[in-house]
ZAMARGU-4260 file (C-alpha; in steps of 0.2 Angstrom, whole numbers, plus 5000, padded with zeros to 4 digits):
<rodrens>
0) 5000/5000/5000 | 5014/5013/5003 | 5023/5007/4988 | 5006/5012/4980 | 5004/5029/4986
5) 5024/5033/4983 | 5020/5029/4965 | 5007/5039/4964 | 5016/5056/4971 | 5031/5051/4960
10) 5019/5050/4945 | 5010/5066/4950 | 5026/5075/4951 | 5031/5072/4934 | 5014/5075/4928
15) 5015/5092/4937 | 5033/5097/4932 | 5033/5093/4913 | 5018/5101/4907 | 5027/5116/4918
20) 5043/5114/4909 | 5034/5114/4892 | 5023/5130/4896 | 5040/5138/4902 | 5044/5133/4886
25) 5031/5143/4878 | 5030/5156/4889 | 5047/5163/4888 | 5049/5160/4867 | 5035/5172/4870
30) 5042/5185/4882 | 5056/5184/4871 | 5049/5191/4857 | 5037/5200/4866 | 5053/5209/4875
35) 5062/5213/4860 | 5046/5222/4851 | 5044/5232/4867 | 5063/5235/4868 | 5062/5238/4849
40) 5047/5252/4851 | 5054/5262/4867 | 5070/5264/4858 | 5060/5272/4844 | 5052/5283/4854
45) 5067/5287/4861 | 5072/5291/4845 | 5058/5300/4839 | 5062/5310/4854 | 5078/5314/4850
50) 5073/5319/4832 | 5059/5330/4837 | 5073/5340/4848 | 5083/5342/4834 | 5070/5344/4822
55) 5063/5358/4834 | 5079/5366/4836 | 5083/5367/4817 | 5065/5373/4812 | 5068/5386/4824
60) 5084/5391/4817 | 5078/5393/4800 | 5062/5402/4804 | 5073/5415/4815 | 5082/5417/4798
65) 5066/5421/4788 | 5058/5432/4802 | 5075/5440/4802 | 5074/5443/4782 | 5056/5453/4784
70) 5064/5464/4796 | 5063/5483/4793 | 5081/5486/4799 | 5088/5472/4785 | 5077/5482/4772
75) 5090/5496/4777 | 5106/5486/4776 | 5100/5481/4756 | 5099/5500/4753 | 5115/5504/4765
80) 5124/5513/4746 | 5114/5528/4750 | 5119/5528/4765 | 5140/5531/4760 | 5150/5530/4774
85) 5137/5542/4785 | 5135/5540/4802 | 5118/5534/4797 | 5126/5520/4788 | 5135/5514/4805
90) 5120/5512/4813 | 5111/5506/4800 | 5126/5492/4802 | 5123/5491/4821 | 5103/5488/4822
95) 5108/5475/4808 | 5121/5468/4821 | 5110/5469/4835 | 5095/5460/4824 | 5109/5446/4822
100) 5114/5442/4839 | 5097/5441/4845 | 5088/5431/4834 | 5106/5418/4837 | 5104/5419/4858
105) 5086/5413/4854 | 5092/5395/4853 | 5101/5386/4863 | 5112/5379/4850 | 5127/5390/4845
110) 5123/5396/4829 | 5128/5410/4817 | 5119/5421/4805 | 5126/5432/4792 | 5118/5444/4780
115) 5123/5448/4762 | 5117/5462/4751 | 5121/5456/4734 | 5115/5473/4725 | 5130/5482/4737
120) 5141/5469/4738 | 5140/5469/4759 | 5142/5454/4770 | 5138/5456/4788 | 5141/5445/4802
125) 5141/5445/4822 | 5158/5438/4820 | 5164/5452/4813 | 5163/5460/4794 | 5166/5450/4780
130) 5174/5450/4764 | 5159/5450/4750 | 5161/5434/4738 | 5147/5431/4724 | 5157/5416/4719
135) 5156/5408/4737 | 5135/5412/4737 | 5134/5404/4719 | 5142/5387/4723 | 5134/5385/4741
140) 5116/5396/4739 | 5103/5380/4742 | 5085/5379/4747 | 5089/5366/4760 | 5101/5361/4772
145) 5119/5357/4767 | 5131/5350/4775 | 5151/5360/4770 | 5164/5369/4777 | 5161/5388/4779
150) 5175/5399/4774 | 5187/5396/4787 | 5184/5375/4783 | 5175/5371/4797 | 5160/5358/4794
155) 5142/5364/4799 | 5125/5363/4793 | 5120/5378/4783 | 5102/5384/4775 | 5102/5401/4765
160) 5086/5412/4765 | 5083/5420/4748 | 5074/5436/4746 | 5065/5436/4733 | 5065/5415/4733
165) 5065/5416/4715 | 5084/5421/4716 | 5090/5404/4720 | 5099/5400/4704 | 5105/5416/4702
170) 5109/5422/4721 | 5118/5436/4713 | 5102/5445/4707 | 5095/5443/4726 | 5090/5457/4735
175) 5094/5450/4752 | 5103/5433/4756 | 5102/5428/4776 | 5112/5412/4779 | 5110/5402/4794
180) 5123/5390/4800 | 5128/5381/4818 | 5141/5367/4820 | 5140/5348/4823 | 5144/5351/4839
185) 5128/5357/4844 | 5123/5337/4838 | 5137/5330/4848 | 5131/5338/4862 | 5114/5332/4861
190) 5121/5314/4857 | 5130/5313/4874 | 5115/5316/4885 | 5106/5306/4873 | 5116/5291/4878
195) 5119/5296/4897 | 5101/5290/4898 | 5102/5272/4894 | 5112/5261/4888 | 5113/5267/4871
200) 5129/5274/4859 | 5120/5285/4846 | 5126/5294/4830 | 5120/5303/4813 | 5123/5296/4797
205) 5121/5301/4781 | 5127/5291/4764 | 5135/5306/4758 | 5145/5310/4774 | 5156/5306/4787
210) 5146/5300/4801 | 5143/5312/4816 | 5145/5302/4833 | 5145/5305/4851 | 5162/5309/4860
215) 5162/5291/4868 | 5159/5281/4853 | 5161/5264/4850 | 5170/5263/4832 | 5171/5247/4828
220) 5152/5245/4831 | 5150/5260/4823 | 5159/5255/4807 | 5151/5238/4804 | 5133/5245/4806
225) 5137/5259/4794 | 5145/5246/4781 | 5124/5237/4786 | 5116/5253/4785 | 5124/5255/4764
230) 5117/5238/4759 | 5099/5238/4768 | 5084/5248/4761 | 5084/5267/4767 | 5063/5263/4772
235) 5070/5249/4784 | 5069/5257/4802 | 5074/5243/4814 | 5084/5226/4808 | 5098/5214/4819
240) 5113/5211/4816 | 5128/5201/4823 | 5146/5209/4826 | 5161/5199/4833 | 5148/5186/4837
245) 5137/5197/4848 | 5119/5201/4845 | 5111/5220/4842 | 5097/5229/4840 | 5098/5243/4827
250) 5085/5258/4824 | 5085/5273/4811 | 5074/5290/4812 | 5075/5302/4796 | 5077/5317/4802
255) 5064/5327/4791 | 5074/5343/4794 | 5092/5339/4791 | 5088/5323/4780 | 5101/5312/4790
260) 5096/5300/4799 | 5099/5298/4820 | 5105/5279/4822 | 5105/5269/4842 | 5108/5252/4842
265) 5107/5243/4858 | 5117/5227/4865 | 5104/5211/4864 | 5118/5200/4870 | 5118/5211/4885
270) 5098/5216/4888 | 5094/5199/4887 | 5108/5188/4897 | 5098/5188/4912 | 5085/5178/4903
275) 5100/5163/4898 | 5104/5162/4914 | 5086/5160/4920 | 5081/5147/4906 | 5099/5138/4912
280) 5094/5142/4930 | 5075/5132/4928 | 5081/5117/4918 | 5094/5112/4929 | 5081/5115/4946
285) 5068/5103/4936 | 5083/5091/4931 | 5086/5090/4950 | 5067/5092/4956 | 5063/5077/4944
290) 5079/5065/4953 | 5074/5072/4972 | 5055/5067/4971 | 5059/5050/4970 | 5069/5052/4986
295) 5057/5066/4997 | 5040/5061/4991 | 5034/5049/5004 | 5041/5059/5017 | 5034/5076/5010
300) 5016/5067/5011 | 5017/5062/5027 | 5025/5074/5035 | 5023/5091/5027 | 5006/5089/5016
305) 4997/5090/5029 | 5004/5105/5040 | 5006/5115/5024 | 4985/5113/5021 | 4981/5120/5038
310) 4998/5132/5038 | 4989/5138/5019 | 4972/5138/5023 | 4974/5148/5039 | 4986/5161/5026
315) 4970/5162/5015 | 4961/5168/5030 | 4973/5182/5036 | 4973/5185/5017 | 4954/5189/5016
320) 4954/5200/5034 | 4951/5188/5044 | 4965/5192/5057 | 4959/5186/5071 | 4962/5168/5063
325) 4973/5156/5077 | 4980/5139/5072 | 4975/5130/5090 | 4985/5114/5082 | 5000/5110/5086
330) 5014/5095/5079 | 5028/5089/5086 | 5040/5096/5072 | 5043/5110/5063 | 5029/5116/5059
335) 5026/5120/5077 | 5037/5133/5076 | 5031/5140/5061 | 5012/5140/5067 | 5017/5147/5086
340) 5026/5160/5073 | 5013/5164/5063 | 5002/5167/5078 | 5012/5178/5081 | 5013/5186/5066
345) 4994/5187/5066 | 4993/5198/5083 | 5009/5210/5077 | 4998/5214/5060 | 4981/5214/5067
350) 4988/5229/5080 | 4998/5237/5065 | 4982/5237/5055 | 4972/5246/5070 | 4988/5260/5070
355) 5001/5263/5058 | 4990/5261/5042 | 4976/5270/5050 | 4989/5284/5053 | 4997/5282/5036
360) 4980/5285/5027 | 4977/5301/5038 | 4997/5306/5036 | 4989/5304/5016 | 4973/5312/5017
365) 4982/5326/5026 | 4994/5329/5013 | 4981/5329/5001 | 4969/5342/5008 | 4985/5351/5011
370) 4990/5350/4992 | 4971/5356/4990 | 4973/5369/5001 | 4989/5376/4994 | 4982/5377/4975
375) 4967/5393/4979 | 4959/5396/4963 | 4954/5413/4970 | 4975/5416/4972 | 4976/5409/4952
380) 4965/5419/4947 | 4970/5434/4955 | 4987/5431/4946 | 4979/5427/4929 | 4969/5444/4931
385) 4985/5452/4934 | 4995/5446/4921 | 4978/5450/4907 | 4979/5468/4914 | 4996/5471/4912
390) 4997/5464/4893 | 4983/5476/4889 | 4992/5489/4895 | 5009/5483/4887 | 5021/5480/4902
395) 5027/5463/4897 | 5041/5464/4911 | 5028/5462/4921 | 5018/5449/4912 | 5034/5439/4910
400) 5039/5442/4931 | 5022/5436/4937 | 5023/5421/4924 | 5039/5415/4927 | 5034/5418/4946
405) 5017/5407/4946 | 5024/5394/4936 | 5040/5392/4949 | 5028/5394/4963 | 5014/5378/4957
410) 5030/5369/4948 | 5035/5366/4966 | 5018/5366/4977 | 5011/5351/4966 | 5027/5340/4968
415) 5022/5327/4978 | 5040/5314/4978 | 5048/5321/4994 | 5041/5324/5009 | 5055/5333/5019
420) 5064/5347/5010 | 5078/5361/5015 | 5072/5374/5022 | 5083/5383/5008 | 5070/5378/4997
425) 5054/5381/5007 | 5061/5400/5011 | 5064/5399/4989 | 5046/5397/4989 | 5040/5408/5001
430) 5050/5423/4991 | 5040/5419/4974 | 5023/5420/4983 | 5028/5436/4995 | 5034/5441/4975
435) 5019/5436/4967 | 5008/5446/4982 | 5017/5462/4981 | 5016/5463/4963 | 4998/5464/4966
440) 5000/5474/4981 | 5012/5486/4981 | 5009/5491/4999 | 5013/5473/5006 | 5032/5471/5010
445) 5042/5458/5017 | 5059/5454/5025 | 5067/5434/5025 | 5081/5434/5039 | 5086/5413/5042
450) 5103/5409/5048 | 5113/5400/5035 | 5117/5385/5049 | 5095/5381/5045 | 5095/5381/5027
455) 5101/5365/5025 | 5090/5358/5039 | 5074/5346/5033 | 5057/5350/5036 | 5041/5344/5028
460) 5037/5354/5014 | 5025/5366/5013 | 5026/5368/5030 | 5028/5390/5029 | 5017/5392/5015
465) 5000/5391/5025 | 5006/5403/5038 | 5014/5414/5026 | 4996/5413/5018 | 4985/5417/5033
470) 4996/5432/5037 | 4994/5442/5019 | 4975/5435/5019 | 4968/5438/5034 | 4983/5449/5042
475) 4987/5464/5031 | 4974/5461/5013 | 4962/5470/5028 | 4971/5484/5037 | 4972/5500/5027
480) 4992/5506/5020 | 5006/5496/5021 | 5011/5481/5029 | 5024/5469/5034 | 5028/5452/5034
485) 5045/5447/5043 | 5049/5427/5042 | 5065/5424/5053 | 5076/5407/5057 | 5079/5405/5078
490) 5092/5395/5087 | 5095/5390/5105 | 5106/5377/5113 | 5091/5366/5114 | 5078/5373/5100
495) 5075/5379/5080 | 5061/5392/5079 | 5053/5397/5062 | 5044/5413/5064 | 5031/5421/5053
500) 5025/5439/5059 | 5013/5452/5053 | 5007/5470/5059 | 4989/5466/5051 | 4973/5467/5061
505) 4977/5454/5070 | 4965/5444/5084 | 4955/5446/5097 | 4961/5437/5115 | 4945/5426/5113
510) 4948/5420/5095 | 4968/5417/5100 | 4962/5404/5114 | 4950/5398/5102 | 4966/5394/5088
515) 4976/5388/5102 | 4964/5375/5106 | 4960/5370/5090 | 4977/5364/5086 | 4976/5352/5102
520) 4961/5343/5094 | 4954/5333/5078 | 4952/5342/5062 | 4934/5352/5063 | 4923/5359/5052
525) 4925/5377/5051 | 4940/5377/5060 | 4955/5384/5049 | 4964/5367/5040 | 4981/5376/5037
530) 4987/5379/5055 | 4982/5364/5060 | 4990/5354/5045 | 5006/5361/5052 | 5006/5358/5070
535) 5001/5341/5068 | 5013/5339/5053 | 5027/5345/5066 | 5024/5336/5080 | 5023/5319/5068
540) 5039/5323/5062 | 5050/5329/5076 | 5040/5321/5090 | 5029/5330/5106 | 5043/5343/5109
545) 5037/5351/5094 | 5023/5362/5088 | 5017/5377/5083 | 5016/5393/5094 | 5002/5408/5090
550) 5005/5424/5098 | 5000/5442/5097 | 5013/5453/5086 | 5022/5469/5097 | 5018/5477/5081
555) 4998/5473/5081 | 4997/5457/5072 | 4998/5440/5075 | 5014/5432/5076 | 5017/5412/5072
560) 5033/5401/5078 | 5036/5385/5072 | 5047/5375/5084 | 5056/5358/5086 | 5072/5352/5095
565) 5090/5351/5090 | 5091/5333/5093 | 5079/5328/5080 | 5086/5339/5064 | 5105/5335/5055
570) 5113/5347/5047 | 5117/5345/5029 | 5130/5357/5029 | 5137/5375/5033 | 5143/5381/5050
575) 5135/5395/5061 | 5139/5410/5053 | 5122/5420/5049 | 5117/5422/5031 | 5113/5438/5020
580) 5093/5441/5024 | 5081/5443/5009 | 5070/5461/5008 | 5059/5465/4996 | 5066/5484/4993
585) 5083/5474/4986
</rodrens>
């Protein structure tokens, strides 16, 4: 009878692990080619990324050049004969000059523009005047893109603009020729960061010239997938091929701009060794599975089948909530360790799940609410009104101030990834909203004066932000004339202290008990949510020595100190000297 059962677990071991073998099998032929199409479309996208960049940048070269050609002041360099050698020709020559090395610092590529006047024989560029040559414009003038030395020899890409357009064959008889032209190292460039990102080596290629390549290229690859890239049909956009007996992937992107194409290829051999060695890694366990069941099984069935059914089935009742779930059985092995374990495992989780998750989902709602809290509509649209006033009126400094202003200042209150920040950065913030406000409200002024020893010191962020908040809202917005703001960085032997004051209308006695209280309590409806995020935000990070302190102003208003002890924050850096405050009348 037990010979019979043994045969029968043997038997049901192989009929478990070859059908498992097979579907492995199966299933990773299919992840294979299922990993190399996915492998083979993000590196496309990559390199449709990469494309676009370019693409972008050399569209906007060439449509600086033909907004540059419509400009009044190039109209005046085409005519610059009537001019002589005035003093009206000189500055006909600067505004021209000027034109030039604006519409160049407006990409980030360096670039060059030059101007020729073929009716007057002029040639002018920021890099200096020029010697006229018409034979020069007749051998290089093209409608698109080339790719030749420039006068001095150097190789760069290079588009002429023709005005009229009709005057390409003959650019002598143009009335204004502007010729754009920046060097491959502006490509280089982007190649290198393209391949810091991943494990790629890209380069350009193009049939008719010498490859352009990043600055740590691999040659030899380089050169046998260039030799590939002559032979395989120009529409062919990925293919594989083998070099000294290793295995790659290779993508192409025409670049609709420049007509050469980017080219990444990336190490299969590589990407996909972990794979080998798990294929090699699961054949040799079901080689030695398949010659230890005819050894273990008996004893498994005996011995472990049945603990492992009550160990599981009480696993799949902690599994569906049930964490009150004890095993009352107990065998004289093993497995009476693992269940006395696992009883105790039970309690430990049934308590965390009656306080830490409880607290971590209120840690999350809180810092939800808070984000909430810190993105006002009535703030935004204040800001957008603003910025719609001062275009009509035509101040763009200050259309492009508040911008850059409220786009720093929502960049940074909707990141979400760290929780505790510098206070460098939360007093950065705090000087782009006290920016934004006194744009609005020239009578609001403020004063930043933190030690330099507590920049570097963590705190969760947004953590100033709500006081800073109350104080413009409900502290100076009221009173009538000016106001001030002062946010100031304390130190003791035994204590930091972050104050935020105001001399607003401040509070009554009554109302100051009331806050006081308030912070001491639960969340309440109609009570003020920003306070109270961050005193219990500060006392769940540095612990019941912490807290936040509300006080009435010597000046009038309401004062608010954010405190917690020394022992509890590092410092990242910097010794105790004092740092340089920040004032709004700089």
């Amino acid at each position: 009878m037990r010979i019979n059962i043994f045969s029968k677990i043997v038997l049901l071991v192989l009929l478990l692990l070859v059908p498992i073998a097979a579907l492995y099998a199966y299933s990773n032929f299919v992840s294979r080619s299922v990993m190399k199409d996915k492998i083979q479309d993000s590196e496309s996208n990559r390199l449709l990324f990469f494309l676009n960049q370019i693409d972008t940048r050399v569209e906007q070269i060439a449509s600086n050049a033909f907004v540059l050609s419509r400009d009044s002041a190039l109209a005046d360099f085409v005519n610059i004969d009537l001019y002589g050698t005035s003093y009206d020709g000189v500055v006909v020559k600067n505004n021209v000059l000027n034109k030039l090395a604006t519409q160049a610092a407006s990409v980030d590529w360096i670039n060059r523009l030059t101007v020729y006047a073929p009716q007057s024989r002029q040639e002018l560029s920021v890099s200096g005047p020029g010697v006229y040559s018409e034979r020069y414009l007749r051998e290089t003038v093209s409608r698109d893109w080339l790719y030749r030395p420039d006068k001095a020899g150097v190789k760069s890409f290079v588009l002429f603009t023709v005005i009229p357009v009709t005057a390409f064959e003959a650019p002598e008889k143009a009335r204004l020729i502007v010729e754009s032209r920046f060097s491959n190292e502006s490509l280089v460039d982007m190649l290198d960061k393209y391949k810091t990102s991943g494990q790629s080596d890209p380069f350009l290629y193009h049939p008719a010239y010498t490859r352009i390549a990043n600055r740590s290229a691999n040659l030899f690859v380089m050169d046998s997938i260039e030799a590939r890239l002559r032979q395989t049909d120009a529409e062919q956009t990925a293919f594989q091929m083998d070099i000294d007996g290793r295995s790659y992937l290779v993508v192409k992107m025409k670049s609709a701009a420049l007509g050469w194409y980017a080219v990444d290829y990336l190490p299969l051999h590589e990407i996909m060794a972990p794979i080998r060695r798990s294929n090699v890694l699961f054949y040799s366990s079901i080689a030695l599975l398949l010659a230890l069941s005819v050894a273990v099984s008996f004893l498994l069935y005996r011995n472990v089948q049945a603990p492992i059914k009550v160990l599981m089935r009480y696993l799949q009742k902690l599994s569906e909530g049930n964490f009150a779930a004890r095993i009352a059985h107990k065998p004289r092995n093993e497995f009476g360790y693992f269940f006395e374990k696992f009883n105790g495992m039970a309690d430990q989780i049934q308590q965390l799940i009656e306080t830490v998750y409880l607290e971590q989902i209120q840690s999350k709602e809180a810092q939800f609410k808070l984000l909430q809290a810190q993105v006002n509509p009535h703030f935004l649209y204040n800001c957008l009104s603003f910025i719609k006033n001062m275009a009509v009126i035509g101040d763009e400094r200050a259309v492009i101030d508040m911008s850059v202003r409220l786009g720093e200042y929502f960049r940074y209150v909707t990141r979400l990834e760290n929780q505790l920040v510098p206070i460098g950065e939360e007093i950065e913030l705090i000087d782009r909203y006290l920016g934004i406000m006194r744009m609005r409200m020239k009578r609001i002024h403020y004063r930043i004066d933190v030690p330099e020893a507590m920049l570097a010191l963590d705190i969760p962020r947004l953590l100033l932000q709500p006081l800073v908040e109350n104080a413009v809202v409900h502290g100076l917005e009221p009173k009538h004339g000016e106001g001030w703001i002062a946010i100031r960085g304390e130190m003791t032997d035994a204590t930091y202290r972050l104050v935020v004051a105001d001399d607003g209308v401040g509070v009554t006695e009554e109302k100051l008990a009331e806050l006081r209280g308030h912070l001491q309590l639960p969340l309440q409806e109609g009570v003020g949510f920003g306070v109270w995020n961050v005193h219990q935000r500060v006392m769940y990070q540095f612990g019941r020595e912490a807290g936040l302190e509300l006080v009435r102003s010597e000046e009038g208003g309401l004062t608010a100190a954010i405190y917690w002890p020394r022992t509890t924050n590092g410092k990242r850096g910097g010794g105790e000297r004092h740092a340089p405050g920040i004032d709004d009348r700089r």
